[in-house]
The first five atom37 places (N, CA, C, CB, O) and aatype in JSON, in Angstrom:
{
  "aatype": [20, 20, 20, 20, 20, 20, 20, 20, 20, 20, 20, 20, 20, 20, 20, 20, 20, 20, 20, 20, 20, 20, 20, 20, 20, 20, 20, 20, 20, 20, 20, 20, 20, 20, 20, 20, 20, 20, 20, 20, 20, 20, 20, 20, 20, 20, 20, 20, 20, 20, 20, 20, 20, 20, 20, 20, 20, 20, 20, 20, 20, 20, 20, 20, 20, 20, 20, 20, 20, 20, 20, 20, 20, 20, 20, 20, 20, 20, 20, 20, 20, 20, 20, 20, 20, 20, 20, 20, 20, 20, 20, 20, 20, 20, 20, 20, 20, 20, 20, 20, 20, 20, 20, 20, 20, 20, 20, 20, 20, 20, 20, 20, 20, 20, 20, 20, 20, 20],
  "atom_mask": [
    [1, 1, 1, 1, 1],
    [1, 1, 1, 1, 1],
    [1, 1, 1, 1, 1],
    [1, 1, 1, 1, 1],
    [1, 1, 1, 1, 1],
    [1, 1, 1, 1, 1],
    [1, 1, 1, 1, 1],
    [1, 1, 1, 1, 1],
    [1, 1, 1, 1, 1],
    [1, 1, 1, 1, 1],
    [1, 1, 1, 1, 1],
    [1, 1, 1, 1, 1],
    [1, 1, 1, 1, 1],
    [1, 1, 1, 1, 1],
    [1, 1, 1, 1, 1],
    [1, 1, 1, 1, 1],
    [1, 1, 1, 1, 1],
    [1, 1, 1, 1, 1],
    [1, 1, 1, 1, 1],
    [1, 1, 1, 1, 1],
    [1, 1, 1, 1, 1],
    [1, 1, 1, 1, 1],
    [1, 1, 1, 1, 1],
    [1, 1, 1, 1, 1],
    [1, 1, 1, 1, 1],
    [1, 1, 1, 1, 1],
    [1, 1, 1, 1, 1],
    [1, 1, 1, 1, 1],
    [1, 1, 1, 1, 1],
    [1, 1, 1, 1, 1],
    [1, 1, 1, 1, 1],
    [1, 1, 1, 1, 1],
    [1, 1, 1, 1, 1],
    [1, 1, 1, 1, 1],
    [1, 1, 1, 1, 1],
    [1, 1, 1, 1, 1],
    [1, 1, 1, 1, 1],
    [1, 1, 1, 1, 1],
    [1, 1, 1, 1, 1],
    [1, 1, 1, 1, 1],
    [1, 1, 1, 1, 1],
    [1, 1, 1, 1, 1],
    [1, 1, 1, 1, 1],
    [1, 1, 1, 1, 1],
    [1, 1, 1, 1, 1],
    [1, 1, 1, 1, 1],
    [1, 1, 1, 1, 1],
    [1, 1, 1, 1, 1],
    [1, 1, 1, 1, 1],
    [1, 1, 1, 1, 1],
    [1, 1, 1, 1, 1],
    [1, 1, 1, 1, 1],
    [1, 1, 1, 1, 1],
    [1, 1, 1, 1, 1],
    [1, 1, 1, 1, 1],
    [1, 1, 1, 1, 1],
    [1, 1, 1, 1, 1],
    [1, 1, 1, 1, 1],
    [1, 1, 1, 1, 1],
    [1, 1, 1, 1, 1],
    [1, 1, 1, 1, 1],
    [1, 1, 1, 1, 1],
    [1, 1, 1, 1, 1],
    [1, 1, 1, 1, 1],
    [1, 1, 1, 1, 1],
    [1, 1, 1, 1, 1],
    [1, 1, 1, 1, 1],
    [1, 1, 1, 1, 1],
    [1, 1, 1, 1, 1],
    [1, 1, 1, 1, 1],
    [1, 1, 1, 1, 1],
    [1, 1, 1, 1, 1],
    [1, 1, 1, 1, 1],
    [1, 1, 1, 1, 1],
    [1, 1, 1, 1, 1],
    [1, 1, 1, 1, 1],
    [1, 1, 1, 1, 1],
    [1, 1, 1, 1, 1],
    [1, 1, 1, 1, 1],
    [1, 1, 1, 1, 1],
    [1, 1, 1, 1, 1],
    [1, 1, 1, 1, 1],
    [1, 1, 1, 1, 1],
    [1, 1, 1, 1, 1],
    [1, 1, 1, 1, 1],
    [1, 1, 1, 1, 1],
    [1, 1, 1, 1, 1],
    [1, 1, 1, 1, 1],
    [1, 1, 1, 1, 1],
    [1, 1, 1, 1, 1],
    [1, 1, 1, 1, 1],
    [1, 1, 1, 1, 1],
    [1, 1, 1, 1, 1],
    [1, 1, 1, 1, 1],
    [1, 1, 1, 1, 1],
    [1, 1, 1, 1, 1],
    [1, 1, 1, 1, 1],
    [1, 1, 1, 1, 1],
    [1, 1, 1, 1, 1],
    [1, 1, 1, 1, 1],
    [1, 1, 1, 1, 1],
    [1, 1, 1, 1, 1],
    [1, 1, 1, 1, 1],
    [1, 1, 1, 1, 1],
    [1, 1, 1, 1, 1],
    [1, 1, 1, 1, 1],
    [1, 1, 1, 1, 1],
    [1, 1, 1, 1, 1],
    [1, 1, 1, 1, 1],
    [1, 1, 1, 1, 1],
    [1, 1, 1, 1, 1],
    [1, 1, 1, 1, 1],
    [1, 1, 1, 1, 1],
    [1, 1, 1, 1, 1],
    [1, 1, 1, 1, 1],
    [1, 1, 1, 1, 1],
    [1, 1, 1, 1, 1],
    [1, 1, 1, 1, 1]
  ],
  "atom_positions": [
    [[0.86, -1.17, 0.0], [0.0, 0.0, 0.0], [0.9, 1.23, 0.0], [-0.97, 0.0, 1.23], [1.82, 1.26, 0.82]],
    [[0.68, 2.55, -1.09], [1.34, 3.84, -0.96], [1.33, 4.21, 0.42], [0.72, 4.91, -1.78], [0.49, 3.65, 1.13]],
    [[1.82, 4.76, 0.75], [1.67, 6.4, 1.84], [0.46, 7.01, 1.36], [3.09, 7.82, 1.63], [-0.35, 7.15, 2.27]],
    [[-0.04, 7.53, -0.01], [-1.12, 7.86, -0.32], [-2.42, 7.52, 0.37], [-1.12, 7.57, -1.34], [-3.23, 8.13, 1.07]],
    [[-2.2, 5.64, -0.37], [-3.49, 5.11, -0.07], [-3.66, 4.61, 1.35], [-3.78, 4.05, -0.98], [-4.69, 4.46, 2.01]],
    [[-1.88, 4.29, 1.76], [-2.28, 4.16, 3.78], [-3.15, 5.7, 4.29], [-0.19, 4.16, 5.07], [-3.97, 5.6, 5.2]],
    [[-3.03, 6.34, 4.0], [-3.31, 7.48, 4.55], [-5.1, 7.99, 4.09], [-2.04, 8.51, 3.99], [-5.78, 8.94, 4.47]],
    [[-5.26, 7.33, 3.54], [-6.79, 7.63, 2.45], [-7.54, 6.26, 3.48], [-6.57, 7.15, -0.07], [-8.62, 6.36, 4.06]],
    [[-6.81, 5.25, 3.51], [-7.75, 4.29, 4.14], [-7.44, 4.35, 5.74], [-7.54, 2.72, 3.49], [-7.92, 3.46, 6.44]],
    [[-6.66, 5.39, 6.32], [-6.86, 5.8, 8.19], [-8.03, 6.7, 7.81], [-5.28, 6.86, 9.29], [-8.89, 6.76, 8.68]],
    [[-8.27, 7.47, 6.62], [-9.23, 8.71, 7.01], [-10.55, 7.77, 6.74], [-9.09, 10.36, 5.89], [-11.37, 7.89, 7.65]],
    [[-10.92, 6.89, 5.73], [-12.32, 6.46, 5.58], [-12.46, 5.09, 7.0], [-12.57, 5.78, 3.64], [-13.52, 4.7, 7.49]],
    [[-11.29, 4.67, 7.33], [-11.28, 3.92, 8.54], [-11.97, 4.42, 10.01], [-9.9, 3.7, 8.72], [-12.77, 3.73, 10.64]],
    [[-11.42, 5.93, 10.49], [-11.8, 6.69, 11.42], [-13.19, 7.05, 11.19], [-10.98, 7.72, 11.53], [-14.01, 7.05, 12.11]],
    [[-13.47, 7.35, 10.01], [-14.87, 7.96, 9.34], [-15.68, 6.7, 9.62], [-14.83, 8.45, 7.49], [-16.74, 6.67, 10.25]],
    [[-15.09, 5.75, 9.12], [-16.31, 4.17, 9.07], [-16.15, 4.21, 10.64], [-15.64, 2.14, 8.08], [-17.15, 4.73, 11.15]],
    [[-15.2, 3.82, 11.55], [-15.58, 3.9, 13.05], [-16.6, 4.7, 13.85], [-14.59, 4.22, 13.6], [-17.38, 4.32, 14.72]],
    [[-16.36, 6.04, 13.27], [-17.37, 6.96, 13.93], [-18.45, 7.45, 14.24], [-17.35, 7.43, 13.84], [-19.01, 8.01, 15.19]],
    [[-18.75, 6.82, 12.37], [-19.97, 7.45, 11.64], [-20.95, 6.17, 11.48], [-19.52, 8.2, 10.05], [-22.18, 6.17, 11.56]],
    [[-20.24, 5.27, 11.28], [-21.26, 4.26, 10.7], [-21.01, 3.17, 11.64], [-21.06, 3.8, 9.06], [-22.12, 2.67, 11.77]],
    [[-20.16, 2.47, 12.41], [-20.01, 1.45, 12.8], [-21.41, 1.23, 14.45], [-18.25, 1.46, 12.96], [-22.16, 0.37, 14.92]],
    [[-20.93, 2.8, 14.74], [-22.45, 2.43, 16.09], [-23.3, 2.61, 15.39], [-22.87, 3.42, 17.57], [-24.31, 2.57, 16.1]],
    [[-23.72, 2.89, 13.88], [-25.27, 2.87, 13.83], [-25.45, 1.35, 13.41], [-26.0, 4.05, 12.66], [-26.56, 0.83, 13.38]],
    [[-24.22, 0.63, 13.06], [-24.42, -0.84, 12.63], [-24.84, -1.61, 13.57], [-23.3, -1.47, 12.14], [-25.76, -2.43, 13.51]],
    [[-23.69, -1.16, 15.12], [-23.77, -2.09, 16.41], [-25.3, -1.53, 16.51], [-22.51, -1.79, 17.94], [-26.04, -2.47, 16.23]],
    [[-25.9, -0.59, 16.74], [-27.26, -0.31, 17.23], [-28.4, -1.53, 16.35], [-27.61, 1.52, 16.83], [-29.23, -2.3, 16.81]],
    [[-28.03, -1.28, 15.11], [-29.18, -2.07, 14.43], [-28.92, -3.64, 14.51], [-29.3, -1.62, 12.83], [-29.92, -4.35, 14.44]],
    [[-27.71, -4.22, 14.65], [-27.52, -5.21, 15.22], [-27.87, -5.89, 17.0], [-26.41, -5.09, 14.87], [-28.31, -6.96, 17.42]],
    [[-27.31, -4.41, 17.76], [-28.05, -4.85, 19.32], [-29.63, -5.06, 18.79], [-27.94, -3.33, 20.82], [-30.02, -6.14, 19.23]],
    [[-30.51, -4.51, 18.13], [-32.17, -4.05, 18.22], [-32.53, -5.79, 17.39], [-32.78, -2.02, 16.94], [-33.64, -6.29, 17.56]],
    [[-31.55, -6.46, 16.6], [-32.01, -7.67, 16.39], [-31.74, -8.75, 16.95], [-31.89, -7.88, 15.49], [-32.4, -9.75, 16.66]],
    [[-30.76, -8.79, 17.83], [-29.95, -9.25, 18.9], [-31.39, -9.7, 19.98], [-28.69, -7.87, 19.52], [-31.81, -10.79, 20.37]],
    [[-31.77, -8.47, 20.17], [-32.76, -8.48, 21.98], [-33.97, -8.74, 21.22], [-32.94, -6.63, 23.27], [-34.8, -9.16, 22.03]],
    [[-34.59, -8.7, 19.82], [-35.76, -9.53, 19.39], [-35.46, -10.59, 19.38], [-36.33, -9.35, 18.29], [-36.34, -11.34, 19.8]],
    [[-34.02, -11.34, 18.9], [-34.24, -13.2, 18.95], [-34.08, -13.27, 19.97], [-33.34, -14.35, 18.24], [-34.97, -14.11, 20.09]],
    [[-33.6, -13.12, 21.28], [-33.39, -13.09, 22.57], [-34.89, -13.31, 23.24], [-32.62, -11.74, 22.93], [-35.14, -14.18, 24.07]],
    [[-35.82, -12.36, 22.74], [-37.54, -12.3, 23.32], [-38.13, -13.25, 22.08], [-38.47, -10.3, 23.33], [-39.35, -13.28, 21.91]],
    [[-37.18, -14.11, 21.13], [-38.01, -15.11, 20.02], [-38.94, -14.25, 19.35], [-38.92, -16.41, 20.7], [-39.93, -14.89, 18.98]],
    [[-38.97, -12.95, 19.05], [-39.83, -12.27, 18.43], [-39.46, -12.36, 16.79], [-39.85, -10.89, 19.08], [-40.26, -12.27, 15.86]],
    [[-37.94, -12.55, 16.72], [-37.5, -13.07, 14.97], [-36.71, -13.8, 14.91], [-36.97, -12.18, 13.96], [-35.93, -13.64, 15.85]],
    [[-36.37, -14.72, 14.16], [-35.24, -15.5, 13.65], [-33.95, -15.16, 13.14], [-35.64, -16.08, 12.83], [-33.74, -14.43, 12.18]],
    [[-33.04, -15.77, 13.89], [-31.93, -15.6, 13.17], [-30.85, -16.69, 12.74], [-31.38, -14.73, 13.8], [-30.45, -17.39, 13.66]],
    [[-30.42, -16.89, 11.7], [-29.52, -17.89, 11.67], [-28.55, -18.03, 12.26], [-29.18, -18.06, 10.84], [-27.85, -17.09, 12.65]],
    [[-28.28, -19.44, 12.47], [-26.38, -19.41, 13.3], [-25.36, -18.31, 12.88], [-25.31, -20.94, 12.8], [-24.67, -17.47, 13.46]],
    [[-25.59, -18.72, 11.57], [-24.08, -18.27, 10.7], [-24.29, -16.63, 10.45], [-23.87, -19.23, 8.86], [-23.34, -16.01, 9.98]],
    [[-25.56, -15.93, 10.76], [-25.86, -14.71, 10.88], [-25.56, -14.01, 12.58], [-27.35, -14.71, 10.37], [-25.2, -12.86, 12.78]],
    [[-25.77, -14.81, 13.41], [-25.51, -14.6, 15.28], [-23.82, -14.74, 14.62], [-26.36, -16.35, 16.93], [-23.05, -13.78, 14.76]],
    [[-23.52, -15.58, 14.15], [-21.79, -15.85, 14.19], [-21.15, -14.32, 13.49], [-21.23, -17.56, 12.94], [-20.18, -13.84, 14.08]],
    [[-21.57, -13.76, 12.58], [-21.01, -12.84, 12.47], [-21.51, -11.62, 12.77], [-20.66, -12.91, 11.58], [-20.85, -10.76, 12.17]],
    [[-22.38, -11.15, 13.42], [-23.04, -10.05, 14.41], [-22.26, -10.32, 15.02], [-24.38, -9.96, 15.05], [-21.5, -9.35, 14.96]],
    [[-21.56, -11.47, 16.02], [-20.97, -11.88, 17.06], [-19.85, -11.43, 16.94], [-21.0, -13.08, 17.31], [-19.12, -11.14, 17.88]],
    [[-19.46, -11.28, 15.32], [-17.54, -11.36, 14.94], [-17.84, -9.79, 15.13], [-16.63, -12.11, 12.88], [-17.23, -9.42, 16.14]],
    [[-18.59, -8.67, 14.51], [-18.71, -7.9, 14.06], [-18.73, -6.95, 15.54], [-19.68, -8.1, 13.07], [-18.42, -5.76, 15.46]],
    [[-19.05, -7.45, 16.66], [-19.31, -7.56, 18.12], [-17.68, -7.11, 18.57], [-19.92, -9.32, 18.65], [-17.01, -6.18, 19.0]],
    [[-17.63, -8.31, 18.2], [-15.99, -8.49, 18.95], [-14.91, -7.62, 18.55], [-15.3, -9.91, 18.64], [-13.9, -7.49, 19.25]],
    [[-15.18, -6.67, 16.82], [-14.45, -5.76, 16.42], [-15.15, -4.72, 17.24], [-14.33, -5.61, 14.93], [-14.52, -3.77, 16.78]],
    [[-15.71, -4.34, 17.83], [-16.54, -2.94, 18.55], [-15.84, -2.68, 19.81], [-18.31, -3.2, 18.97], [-15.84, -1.55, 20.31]],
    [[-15.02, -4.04, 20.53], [-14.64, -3.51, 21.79], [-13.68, -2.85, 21.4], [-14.34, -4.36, 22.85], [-14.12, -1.72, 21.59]],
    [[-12.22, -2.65, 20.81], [-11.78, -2.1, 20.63], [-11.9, -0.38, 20.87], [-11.73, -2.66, 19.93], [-11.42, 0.34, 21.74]],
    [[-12.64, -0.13, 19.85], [-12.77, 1.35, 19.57], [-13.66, 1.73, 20.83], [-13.52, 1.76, 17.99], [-14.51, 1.04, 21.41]],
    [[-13.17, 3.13, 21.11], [-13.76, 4.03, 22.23], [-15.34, 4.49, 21.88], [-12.75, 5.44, 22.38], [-16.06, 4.99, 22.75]],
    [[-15.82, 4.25, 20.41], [-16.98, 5.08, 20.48], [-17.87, 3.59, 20.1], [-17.04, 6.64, 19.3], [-18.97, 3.61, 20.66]],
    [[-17.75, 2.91, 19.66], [-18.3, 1.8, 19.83], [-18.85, 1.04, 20.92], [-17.69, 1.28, 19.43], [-20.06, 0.91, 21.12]],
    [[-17.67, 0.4, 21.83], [-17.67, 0.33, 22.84], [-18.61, 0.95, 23.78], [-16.75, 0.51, 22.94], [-19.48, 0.24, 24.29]],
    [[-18.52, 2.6, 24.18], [-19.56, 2.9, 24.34], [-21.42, 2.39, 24.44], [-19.21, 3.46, 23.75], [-22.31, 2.44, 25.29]],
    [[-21.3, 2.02, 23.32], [-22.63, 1.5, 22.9], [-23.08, -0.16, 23.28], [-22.62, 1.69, 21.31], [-24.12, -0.79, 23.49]],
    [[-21.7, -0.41, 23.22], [-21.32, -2.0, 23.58], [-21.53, -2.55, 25.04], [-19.75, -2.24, 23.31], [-22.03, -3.64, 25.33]],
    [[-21.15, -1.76, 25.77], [-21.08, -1.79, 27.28], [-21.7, -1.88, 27.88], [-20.78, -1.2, 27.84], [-21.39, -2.43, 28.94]],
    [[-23.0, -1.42, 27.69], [-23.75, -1.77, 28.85], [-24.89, -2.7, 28.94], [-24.17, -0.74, 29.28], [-25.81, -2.89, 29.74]],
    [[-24.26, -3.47, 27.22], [-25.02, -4.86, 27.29], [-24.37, -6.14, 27.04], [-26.06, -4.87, 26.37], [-24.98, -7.15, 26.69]],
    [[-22.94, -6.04, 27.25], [-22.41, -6.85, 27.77], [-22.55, -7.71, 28.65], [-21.87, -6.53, 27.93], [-21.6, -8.48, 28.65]],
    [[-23.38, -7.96, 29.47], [-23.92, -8.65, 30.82], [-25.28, -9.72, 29.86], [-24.72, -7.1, 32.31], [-25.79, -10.82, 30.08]],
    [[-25.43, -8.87, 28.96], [-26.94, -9.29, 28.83], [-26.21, -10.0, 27.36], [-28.49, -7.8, 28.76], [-26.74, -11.07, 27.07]],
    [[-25.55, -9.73, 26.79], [-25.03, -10.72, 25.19], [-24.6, -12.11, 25.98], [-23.21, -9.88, 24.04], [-25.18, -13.19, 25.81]],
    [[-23.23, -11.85, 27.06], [-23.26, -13.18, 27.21], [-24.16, -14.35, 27.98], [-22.31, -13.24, 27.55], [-24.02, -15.57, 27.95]],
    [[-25.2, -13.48, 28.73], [-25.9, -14.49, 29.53], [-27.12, -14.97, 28.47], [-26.48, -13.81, 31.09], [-27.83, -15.88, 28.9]],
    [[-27.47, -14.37, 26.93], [-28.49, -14.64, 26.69], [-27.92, -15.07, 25.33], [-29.52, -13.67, 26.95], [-28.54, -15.95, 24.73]],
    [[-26.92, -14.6, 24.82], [-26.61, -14.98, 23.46], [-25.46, -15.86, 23.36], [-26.38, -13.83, 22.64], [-25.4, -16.94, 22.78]],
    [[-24.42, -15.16, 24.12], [-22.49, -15.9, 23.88], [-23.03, -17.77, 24.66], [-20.49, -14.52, 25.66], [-22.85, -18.9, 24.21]],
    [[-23.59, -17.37, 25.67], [-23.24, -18.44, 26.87], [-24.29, -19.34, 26.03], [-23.63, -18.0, 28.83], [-23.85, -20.4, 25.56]],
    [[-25.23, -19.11, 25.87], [-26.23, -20.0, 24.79], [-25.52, -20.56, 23.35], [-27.59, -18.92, 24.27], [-25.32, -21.77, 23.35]],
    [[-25.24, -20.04, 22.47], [-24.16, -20.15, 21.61], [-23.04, -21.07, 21.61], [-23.69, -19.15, 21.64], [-22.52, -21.56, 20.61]],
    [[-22.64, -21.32, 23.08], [-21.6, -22.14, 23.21], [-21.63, -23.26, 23.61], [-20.9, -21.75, 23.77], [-20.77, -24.12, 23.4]],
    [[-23.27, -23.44, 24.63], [-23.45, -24.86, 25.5], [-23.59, -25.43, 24.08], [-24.94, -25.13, 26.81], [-23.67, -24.84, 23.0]],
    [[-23.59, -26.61, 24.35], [-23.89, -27.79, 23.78], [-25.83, -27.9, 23.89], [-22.9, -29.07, 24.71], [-26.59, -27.51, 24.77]],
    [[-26.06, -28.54, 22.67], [-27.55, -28.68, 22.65], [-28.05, -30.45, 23.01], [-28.07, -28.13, 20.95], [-27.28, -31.4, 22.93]],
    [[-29.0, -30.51, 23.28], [-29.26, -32.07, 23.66], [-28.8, -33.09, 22.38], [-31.05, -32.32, 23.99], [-28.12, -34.12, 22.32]],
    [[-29.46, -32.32, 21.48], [-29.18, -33.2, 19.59], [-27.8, -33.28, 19.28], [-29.85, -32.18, 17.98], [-27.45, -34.17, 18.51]],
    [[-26.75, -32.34, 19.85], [-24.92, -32.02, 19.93], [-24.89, -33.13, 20.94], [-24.14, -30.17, 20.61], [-24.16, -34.02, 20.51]],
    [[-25.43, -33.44, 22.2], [-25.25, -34.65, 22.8], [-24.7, -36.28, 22.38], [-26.3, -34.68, 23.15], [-23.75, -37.07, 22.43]],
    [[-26.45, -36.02, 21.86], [-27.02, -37.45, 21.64], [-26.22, -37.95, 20.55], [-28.62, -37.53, 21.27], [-26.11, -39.17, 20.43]],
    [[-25.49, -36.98, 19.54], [-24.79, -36.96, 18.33], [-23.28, -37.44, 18.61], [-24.87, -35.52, 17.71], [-22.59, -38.27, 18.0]],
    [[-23.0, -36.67, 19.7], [-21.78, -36.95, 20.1], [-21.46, -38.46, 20.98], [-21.47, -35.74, 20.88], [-20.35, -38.99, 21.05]],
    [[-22.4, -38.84, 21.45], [-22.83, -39.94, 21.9], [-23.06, -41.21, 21.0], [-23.86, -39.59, 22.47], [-22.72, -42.35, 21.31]],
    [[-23.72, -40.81, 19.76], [-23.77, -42.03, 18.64], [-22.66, -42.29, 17.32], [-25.17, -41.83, 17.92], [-22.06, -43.22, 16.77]],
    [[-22.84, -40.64, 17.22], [-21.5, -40.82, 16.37], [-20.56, -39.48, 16.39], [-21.9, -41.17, 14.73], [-20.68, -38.4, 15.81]],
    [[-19.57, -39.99, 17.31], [-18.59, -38.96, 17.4], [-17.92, -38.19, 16.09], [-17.57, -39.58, 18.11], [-17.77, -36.99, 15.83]],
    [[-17.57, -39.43, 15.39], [-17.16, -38.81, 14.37], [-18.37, -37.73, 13.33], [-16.54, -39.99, 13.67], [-18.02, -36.87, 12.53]],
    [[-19.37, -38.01, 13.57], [-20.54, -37.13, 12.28], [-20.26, -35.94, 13.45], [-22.86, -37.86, 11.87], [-19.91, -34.9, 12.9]],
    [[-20.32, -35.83, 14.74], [-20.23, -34.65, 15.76], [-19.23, -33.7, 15.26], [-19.81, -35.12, 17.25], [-19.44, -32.58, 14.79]],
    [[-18.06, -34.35, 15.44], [-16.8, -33.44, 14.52], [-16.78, -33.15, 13.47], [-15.7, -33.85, 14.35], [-16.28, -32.07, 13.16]],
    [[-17.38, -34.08, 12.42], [-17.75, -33.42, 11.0], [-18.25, -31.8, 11.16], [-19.08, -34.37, 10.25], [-17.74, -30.73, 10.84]],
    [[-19.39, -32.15, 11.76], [-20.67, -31.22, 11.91], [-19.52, -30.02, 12.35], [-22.15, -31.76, 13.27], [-19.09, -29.17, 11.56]],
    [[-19.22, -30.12, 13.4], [-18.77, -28.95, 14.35], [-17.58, -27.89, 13.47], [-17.97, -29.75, 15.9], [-17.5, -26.67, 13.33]],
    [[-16.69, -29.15, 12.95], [-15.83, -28.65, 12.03], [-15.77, -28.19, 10.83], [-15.28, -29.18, 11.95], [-14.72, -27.72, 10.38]],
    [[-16.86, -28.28, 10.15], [-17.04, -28.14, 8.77], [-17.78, -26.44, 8.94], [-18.11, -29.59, 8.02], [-17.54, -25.44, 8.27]],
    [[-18.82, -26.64, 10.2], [-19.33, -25.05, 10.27], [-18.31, -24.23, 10.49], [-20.35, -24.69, 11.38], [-18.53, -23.19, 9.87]],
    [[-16.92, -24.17, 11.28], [-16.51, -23.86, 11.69], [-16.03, -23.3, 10.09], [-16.11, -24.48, 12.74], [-16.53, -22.43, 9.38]],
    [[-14.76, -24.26, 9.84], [-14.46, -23.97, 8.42], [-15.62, -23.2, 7.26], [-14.1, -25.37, 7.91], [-15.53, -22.18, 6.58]],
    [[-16.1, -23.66, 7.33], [-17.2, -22.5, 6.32], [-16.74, -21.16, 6.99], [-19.31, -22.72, 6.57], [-15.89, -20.36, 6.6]],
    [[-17.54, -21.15, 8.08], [-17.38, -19.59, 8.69], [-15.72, -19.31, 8.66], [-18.05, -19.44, 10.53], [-15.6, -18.57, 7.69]],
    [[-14.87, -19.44, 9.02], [-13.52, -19.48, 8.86], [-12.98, -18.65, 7.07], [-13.15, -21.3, 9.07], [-12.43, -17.61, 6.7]],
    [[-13.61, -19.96, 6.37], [-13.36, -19.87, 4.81], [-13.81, -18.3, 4.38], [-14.38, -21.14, 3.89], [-13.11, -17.54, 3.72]],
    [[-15.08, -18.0, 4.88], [-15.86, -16.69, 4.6], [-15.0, -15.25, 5.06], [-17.36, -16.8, 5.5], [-14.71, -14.17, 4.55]],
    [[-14.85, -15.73, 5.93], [-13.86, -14.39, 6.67], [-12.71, -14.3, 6.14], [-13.48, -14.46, 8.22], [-12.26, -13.16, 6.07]],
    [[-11.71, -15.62, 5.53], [-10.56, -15.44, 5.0], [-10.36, -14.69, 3.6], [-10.1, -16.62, 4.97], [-9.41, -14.0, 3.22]],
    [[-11.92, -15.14, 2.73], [-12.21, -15.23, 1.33], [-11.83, -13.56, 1.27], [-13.94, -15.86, 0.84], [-10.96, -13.16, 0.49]],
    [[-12.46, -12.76, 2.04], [-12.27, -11.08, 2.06], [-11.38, -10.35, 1.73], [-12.32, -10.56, 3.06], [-11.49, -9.13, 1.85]]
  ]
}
């Protein structure tokens, strides 16, 4: 990258942090606390990257902000859910370990693959 274009992508970088990134986290918290109350659906692989998109917000000071004071409430209703194991992840892991690891690993890799593809 030039000096030019390093310098062109800190200014639309600061600009995307400032300007647009809490109105993203906002419209993301507001669909967040409807699947939370089951009022809409959301897919895994859609929670997985709200989640990624999450995890870039602590960082920044003005994000964050916005981030903070539902922190208590993402992981007790979304992260910590997200991570247990489900009865069907059980019973799976229980009959066939190996289709368990397929399963687990292959989502993983997808989501993985998607983020690298960028």
């Amino acid at each position: 990258m030039t000096p030019v274009n390093s310098e062109n992508y800190k200014d639309f970088a600061k600009n995307f942090i400032n300007n647009f990134a809490p109105e993203i986290l906002k419209a993301y918290l507001q669909q967040v606390e409807l699947w939370v109350a089951k009022r809409t659906w959301l897919s895994k692989i859609c929670l997985s990257f709200i989640v990624a998109f999450m995890d870039e917000c602590v960082k920044p000071k003005v994000t964050w902000q916005h981030l903070a004071p539902h922190v208590d409430n993402l992981v007790a209703h979304v992260l910590f859910p997200l991570l247990c194991q489900s009865d069907e992840d059980l019973e799976l892991f229980e009959t066939d370990p190996a289709e368990y690891l397929h399963r687990k690993i292959s989502k993983y890799l997808r989501f993985q693959f998607r983020r690298s593809g960028d």
